[in-house]
C-alpha positions in Angstrom: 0.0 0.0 0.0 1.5 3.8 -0.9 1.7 6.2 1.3 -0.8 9.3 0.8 -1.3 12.7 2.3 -4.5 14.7 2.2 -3.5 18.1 2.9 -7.0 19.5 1.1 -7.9 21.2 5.2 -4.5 22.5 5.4 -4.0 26.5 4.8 -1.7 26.6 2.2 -2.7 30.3 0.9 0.7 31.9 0.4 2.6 28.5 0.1 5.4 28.0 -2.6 5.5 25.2 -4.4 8.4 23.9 -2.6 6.4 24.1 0.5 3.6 22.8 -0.6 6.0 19.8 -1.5 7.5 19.3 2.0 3.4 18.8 3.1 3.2 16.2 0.5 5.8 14.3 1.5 5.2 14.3 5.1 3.4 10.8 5.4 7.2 10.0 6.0 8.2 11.1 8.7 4.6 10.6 10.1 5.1 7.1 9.4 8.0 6.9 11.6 6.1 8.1 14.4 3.2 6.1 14.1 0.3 9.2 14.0 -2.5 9.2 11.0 -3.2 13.0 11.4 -1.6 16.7 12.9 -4.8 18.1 14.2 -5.5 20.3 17.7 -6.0 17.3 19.1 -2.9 15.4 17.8 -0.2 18.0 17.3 1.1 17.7 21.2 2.0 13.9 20.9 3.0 14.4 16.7 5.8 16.9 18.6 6.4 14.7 21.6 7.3 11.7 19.3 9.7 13.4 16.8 11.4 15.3 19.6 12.1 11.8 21.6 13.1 10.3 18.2 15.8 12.9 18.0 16.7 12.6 21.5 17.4 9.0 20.9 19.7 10.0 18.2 17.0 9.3 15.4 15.9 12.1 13.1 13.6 12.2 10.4 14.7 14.7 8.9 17.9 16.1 6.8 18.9 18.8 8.8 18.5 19.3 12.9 15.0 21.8 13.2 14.7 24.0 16.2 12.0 23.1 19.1 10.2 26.5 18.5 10.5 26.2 14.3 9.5 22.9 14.3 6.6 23.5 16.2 5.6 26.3 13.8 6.2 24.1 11.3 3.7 21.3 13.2 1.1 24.1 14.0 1.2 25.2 9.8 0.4 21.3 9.1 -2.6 21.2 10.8 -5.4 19.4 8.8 -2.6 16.7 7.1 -3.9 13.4 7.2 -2.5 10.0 6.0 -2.6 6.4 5.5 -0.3 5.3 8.3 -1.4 3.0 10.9 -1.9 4.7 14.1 -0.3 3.4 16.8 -1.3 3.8 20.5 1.7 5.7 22.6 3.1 2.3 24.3 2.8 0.5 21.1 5.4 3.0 19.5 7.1 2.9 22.3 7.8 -0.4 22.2 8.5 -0.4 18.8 11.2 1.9 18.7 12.8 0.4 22.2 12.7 -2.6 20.0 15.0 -1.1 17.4 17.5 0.0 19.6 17.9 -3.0 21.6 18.1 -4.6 17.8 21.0 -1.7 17.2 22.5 -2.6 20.0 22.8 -6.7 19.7 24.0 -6.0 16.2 26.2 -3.2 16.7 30.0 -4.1 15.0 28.8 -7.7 14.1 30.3 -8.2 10.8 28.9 -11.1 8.9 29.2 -14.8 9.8 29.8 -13.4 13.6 27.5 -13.9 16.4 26.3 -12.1 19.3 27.1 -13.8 23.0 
């Protein structure tokens, strides 16, 4: 299944094109945070989960964004739905402890080795 945004409810009036391109593409990032929508009711945990995903080290994004910028940025998307699964707080959770405990295990193996 492709990922899809509906940003049709977000104010875009005085977008570029470029912006307006970044919204598209945001089902990405959202996916890695397990959230369907940014809405009033949403944006607080959509913010909560990137900003412990870069805490942990993981980013989803190119380059490092600025609490205050990227909750601007967060506050402008409101309205953007996707297809991504939503998943309850302790089911991310537990998905991305998961993954580093996966990271960790693996860490230097090179292939053929094994972990102890």
């Amino acid at each position: 299944m492709a990922l899809t945004s509906d940003y049709r409810t977000v104010n875009t009036n005085g977008w570029t094109e470029e912006q307006i391109e970044s919204l598209s593409r945001f089902c990405f990032p959202m996916m890695s945070i397990g959230m369907t929508e940014i809405s009033d009711e949403t944006v607080d945990e959509v913010y909560l989960r990137f900003r412990i995903r870069e805490k942990l080290g993981v980013s989803s994004f190119v380059e490092k964004i600025k609490p205050r910028e990227f909750s601007s940025l967060l506050d402008s998307y409101k309205g953007l739905k996707t297809n991504v699964g939503q998943e309850k707080r302790h089911v991310w959770v537990n998905r991305i402890v998961k993954s580093l405990i996966q990271d960790v295990q693996y860490e230097g193996l090179g292939q053929g080795d094994t972990i102890r």
